[in-house]
C-alpha positions in Angstrom: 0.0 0.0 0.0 1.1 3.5 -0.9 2.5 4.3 2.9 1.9 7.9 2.2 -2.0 7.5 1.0 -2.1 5.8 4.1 -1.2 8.6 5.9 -3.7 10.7 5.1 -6.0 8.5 5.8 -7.1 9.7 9.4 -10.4 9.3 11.2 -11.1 12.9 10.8 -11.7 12.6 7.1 -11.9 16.2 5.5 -14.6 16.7 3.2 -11.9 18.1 0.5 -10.0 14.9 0.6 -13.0 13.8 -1.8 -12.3 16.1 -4.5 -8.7 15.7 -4.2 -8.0 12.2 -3.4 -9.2 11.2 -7.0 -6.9 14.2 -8.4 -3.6 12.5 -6.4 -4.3 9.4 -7.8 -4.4 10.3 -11.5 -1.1 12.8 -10.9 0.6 9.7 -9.7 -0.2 7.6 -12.8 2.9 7.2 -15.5 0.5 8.3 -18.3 -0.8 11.7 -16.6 1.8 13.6 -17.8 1.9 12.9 -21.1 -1.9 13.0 -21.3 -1.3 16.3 -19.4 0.9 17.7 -22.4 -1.2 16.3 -25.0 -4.0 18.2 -24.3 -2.4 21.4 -24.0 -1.0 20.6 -27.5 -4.3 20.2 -28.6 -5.2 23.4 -27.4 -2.4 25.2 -28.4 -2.9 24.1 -31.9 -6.4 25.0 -31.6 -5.5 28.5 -30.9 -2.4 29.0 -33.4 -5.2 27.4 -36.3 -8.6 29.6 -35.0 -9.5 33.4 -35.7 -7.8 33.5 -32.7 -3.8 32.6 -33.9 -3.0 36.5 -34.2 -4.1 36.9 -30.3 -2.3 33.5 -29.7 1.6 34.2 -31.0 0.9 38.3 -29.5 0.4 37.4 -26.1 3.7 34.8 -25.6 5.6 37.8 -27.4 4.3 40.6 -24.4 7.3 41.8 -22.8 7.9 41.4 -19.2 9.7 42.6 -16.7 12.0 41.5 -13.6 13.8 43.4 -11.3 14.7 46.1 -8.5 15.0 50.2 -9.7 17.9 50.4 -12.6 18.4 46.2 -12.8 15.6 45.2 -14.6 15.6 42.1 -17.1 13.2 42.5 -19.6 12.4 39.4 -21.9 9.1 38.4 -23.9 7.1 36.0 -22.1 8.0 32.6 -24.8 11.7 33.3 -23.6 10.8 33.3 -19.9 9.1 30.4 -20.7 12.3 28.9 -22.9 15.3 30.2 -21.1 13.7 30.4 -17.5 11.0 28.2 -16.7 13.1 25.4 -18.9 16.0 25.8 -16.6 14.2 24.4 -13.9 13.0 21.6 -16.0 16.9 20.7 -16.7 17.6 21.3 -12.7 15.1 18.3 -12.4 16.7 16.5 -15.3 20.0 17.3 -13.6 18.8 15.8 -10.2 17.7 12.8 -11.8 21.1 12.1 -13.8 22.7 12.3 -10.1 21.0 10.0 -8.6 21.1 7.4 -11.3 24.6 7.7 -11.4 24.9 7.4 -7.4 22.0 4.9 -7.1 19.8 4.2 -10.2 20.7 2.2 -13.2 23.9 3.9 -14.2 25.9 3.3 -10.8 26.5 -0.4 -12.0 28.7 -0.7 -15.1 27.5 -3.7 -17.1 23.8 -2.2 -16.3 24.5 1.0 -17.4 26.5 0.1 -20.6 23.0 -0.8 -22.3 21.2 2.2 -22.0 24.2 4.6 -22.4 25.1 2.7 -25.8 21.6 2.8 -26.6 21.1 6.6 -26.0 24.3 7.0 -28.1 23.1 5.6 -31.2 20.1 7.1 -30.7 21.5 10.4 -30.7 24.3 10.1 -33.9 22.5 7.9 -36.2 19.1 10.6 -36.5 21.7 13.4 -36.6 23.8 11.5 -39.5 20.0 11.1 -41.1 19.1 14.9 -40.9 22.5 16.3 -42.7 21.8 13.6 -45.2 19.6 15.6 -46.4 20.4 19.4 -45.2 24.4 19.4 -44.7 24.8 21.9 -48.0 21.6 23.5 -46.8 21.0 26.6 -44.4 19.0 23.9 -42.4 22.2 22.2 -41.2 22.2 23.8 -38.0 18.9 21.6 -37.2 21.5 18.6 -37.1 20.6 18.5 -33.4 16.3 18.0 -34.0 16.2 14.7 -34.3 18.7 13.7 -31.0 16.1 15.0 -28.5 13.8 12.4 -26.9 10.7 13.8 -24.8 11.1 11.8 -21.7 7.7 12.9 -19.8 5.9 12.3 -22.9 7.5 8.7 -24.2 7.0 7.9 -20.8 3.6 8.6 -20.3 2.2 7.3 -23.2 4.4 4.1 -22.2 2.0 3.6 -19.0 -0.7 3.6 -21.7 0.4 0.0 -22.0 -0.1 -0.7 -18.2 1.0 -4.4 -17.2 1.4 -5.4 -21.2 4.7 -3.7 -20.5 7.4 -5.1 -18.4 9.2 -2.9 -15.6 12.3 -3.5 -16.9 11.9 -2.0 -20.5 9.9 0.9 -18.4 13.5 0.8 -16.4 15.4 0.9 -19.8 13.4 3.8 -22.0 14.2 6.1 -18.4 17.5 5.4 -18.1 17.9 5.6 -22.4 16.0 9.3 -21.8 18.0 10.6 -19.3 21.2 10.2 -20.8 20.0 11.4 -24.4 18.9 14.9 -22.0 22.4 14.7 -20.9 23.3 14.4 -24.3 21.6 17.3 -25.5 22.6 19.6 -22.5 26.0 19.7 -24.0 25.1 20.0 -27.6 23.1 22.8 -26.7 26.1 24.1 -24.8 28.8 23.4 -27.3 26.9 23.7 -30.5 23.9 26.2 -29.7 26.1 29.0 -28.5 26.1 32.4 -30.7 29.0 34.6 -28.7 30.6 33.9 -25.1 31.1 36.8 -23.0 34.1 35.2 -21.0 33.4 37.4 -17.8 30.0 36.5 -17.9 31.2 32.7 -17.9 33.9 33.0 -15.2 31.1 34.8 -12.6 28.8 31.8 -13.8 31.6 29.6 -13.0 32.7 31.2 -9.7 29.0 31.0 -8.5 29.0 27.1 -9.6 32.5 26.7 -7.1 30.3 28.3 -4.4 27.4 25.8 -4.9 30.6 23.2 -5.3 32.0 24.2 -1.9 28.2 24.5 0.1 28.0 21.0 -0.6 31.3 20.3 0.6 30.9 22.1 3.7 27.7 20.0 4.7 25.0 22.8 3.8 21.7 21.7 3.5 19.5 24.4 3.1 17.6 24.8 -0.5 18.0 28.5 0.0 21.6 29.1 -0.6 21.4 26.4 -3.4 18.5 28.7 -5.1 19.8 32.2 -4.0 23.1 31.3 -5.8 22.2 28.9 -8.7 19.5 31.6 -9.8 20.8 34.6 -8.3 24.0 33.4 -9.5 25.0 30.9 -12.2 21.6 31.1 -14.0 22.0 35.1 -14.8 25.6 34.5 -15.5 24.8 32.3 -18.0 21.9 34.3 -19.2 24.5 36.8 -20.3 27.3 34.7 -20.8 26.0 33.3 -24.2 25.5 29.7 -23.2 22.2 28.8 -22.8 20.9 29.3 -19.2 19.4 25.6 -18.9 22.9 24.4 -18.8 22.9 26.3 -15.7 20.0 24.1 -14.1 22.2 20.8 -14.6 25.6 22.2 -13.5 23.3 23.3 -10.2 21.6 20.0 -9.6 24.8 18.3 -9.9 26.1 20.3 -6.9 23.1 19.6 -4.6 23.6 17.0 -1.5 22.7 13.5 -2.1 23.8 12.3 1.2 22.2 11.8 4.5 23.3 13.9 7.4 21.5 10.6 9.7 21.9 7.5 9.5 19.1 5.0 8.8 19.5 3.6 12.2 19.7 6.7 14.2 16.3 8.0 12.3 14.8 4.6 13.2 15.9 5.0 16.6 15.3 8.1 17.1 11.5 8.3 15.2 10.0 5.6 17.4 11.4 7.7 20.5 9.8 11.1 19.6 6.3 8.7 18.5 6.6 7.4 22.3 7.0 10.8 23.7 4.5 12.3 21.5 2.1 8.8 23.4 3.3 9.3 26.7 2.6 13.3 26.7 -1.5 12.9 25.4 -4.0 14.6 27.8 -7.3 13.7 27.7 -9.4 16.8 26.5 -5.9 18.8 25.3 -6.0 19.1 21.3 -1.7 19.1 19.8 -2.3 22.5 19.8 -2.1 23.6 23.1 -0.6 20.6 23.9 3.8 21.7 24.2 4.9 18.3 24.8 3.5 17.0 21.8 4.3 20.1 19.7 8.0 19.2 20.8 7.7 15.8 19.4 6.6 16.5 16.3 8.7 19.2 15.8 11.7 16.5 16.7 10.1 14.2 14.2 10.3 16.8 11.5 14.0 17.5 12.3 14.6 14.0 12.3 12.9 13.1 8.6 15.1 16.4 7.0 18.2 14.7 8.4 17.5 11.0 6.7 16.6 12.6 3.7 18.8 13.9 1.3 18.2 17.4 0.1 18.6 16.2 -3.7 15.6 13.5 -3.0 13.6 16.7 -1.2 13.8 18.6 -4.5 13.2 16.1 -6.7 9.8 15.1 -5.0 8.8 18.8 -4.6 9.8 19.7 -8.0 8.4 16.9 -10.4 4.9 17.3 -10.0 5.7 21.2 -11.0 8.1 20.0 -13.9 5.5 17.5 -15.3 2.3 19.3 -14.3 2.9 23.0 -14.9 6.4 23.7 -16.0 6.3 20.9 -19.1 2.4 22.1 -20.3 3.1 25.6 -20.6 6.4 25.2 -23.0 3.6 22.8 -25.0 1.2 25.6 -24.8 3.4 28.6 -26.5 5.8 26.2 -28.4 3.1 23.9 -29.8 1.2 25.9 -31.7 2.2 25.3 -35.1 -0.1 27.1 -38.0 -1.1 24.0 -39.7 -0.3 25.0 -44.1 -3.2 23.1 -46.2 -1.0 22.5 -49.1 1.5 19.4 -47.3 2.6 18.6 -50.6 5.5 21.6 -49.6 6.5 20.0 -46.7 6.8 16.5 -48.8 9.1 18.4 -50.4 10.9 20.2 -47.7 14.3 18.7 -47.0 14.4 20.2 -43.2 10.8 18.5 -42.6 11.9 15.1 -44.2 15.2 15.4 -42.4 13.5 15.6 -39.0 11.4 12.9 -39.7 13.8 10.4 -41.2 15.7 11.2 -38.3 12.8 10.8 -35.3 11.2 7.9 -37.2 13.8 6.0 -38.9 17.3 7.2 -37.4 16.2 7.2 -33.7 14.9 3.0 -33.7 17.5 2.4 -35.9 20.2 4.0 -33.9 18.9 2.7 -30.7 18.6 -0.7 -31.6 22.1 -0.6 -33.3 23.7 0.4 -30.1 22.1 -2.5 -28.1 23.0 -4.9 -30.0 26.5 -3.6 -30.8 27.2 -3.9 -27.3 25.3 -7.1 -26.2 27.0 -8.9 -29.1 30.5 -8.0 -28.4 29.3 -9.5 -24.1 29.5 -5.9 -22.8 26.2 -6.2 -21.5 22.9 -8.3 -21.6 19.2 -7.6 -22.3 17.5 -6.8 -18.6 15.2 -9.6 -18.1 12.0 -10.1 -20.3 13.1 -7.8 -22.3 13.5 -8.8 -25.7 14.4 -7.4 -29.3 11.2 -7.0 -30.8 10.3 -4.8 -27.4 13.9 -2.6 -28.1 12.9 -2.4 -31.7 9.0 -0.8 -29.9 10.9 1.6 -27.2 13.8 2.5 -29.9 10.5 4.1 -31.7 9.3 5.6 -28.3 12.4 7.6 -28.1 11.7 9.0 -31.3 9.5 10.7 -29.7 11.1 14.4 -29.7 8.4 16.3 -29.1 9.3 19.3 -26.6 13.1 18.6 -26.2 13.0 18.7 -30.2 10.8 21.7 -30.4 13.0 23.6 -27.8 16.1 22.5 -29.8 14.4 24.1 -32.6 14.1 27.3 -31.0 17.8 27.5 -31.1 18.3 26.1 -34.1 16.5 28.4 -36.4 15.2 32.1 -36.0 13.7 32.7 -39.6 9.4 31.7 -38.3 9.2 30.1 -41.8 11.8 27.6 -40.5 10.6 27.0 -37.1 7.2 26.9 -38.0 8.0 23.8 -40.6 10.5 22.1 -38.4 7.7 22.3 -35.0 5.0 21.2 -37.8 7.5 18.0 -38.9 8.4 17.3 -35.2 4.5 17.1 -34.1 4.1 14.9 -37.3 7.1 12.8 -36.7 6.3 12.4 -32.7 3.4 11.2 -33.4 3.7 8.8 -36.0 7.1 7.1 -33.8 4.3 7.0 -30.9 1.6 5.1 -32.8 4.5 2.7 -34.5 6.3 2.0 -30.7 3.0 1.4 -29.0 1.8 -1.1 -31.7 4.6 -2.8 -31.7 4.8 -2.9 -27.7 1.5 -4.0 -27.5 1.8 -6.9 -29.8 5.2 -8.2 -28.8 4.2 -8.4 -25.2 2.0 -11.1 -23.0 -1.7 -9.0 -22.1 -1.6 -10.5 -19.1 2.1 -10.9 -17.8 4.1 -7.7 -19.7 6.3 -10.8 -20.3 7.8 -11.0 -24.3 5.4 -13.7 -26.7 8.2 -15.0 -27.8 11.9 -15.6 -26.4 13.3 -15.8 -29.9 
């Protein structure tokens, strides 16, 4: 049983917990946030194609402004959205590459090798697909479309599947999507840079040895973290030239992972504050004006920060905002492509067929190729019931670019023409990958069991 459904589950049950009880439990199914973000695709392309589309691209282009007396920032709402809001999507991204590495599938070699091989291919083959067609092109900056896998939304369209999918080829598409994010935080810093502004970079990189040396010196507290990581390194890098989301990695890599209690002092300790929270009831006295108890539950809460590590706190806090608010409303002024009747031009397009060889051909291929490359030569083995026919269906589920493509895009090209055909061929592409992964997903797996039909 979910230990924390459980408890909330009190004998004063509030009437509220009936409105949102039903509201936790969809936010904590894998397919919410992808269902999440394809409705507010929908409506964004809704609005972008209506009497409305004028209204639509004027208001993410309002200006608006940050700041104290003479230091303002002032920035159209789409890049708030792009360079700020996105930041904290990669802090989350960044969090999550930690921990794997410490913890998760990437802190064991012959584990890790799979994925990371995996990602790899899945990364160079759609890139080597694109410039194919567009390297003696002006579209050869886009090289970098067709890397990006949308890991909320391959994901959650993933738990459409339910049991017909086994837990370990959820395990491998996560661990495949966070190291293609990794991958394309340092294309986007290395190869989606205009101009550096070297003082701008060396503050950014003297706020980054401050966050290095907070976490040496046993600091804890989210505050520092946020007052220098956004007070710091993210407007460094905002005027540095590099993009500021590289910022939210380089912060999350800096944030605590350890425990400043062990397991068995927090055990110890819990069930000692729980006793003295028993031992100091009084009939008739609510916690509120009871001080004894007040005590104890302020000991329990000092204990439970302790065990936890500060990286874990943020991640929890953070994801539901990432997936829930952060991830929508990049869909919502990104997604709204104006859809041309006449597709026969982007047939004919070699940026639009580039991104879609690459998302729906190059990324399965390239995926599949670097699994087998390195399961053939014994660096690694296939998790179990996993099979090939189920890589073949997840290598299409990471070409799934979707928002990480369309944000690539947004750097890539700054003539609309261009961004509006390569968003229109990513939304095309996305979904045609999805529909081709989940149908072969679906048939290569046991209903019942998530177990592979065959084991040839």
């Amino acid at each position: 049983m979910d230990l924390v459904k459980e408890a909330k589950q009190t004998v004063k049950n509030r009437p509220v917990e009936k409105l949102l009880s039903p509201l936790e439990d969809f936010t904590k199914q894998n397919a919410s946030g992808g269902i999440v973000l394809l409705v507010c695709t929908a409506i964004a392309l809704l609005l972008a194609n209506s009497v409305y589309g004028d209204l639509y691209s004027a208001f993410w282009n309002l200006p608006f402004t940050i700041g104290i007396g003479p230091y303002l920032l002032e920035k159209p709402i789409l890049l708030w959205i792009n360079d700020g809001l996105m930041a904290i999507f990669f802090f989350v991204i960044g969090l999550e590459i930690k921990r794997e590495i410490l913890v998760g599938e990437l802190s064991e070699p012959r584990q890790a090798i799979l994925p990371i091989a995996a990602a790899i291919g899945g990364m160079i083959v759609p890139a080597l697909a694109f410039l194919m067609l567009n390297f003696q092109t002006p579209h050869n900056s886009g090289w970098g479309i067709p890397m990006a896998t949308d890991i909320a939304f391959a994901i959650g369209l993933l738990g459409l599947l339910g049991s017909k999918v086994p837990f370990s080829a959820k395990i491998f598409l996560t661990t495949l999507a966070i190291v293609d994010d990794l991958g394309a935080v340092l294309v986007i810093a290395f190869f989606y840079t205009s101009h550096i502004s070297w003082i701008s970079l060396g503050t950014g990189l003297g706020f980054l040895t401050i966050l290095m040396g907070a976490n040496r010196m046993g600091i804890r507290s989210p505050v520092i973290y946020g007052l220098f990581g956004i007070g710091g390194l993210w407007l460094a890098f905002l005027f540095s030239g590099l993009h500021p989301t590289v910022a939210g990695v380089l912060a999350a890599l800096t944030i605590p992972a350890n425990s400043a209690m062990t397991k068995n002092e927090f055990a110890h300790k819990s069930q000692k504050f729980s006793q003295e929270f028993q031992k100091a009831e009084v009939p008739g006295v609510s916690v509120l004006g009871n001080e004894d108890q007040d005590q104890a539950i302020q000991a329990l809460e000092t204990a439970k920060d302790l065990i936890q590590p500060p990286l874990q706190k943020l991640e929890h806090a953070l994801y539901p905002w990432v997936t829930f608010a952060i991830m929508p409303i990049f869909a919502l002024a990104n997604a709204g492509v104006v859809i041309a009747t006449d597709f026969s031009s982007l047939v004919n397009d070699s940026l639009s067929l580039g991104i879609g060889l690459g998302l729906v051909v190059g990324k399965p291929l390239g995926i599949c190729l670097g699994a087998w490359l390195v399961v053939q030569f014994g660096s690694s083995v296939l998790p179990s019931h996993l099979r090939w026919p189920q890589i073949i269906g997840l290598g299409f589920m990471g070409g799934i670019g979707f928002t990480m493509a369309i944000f690539i895009a947004t750097l890539a090209f700054h003539a609309p023409s261009d961004l509006q055909t390569a968003k229109l061929a990513i939304l095309i592409a996305s979904c045609l990958s999805a529909c081709i992964g989940l149908l072969l997903l679906s048939k290569s797996t046991n209903p019942t069991t998530g177990e592979p039909t065959s084991e040839k």
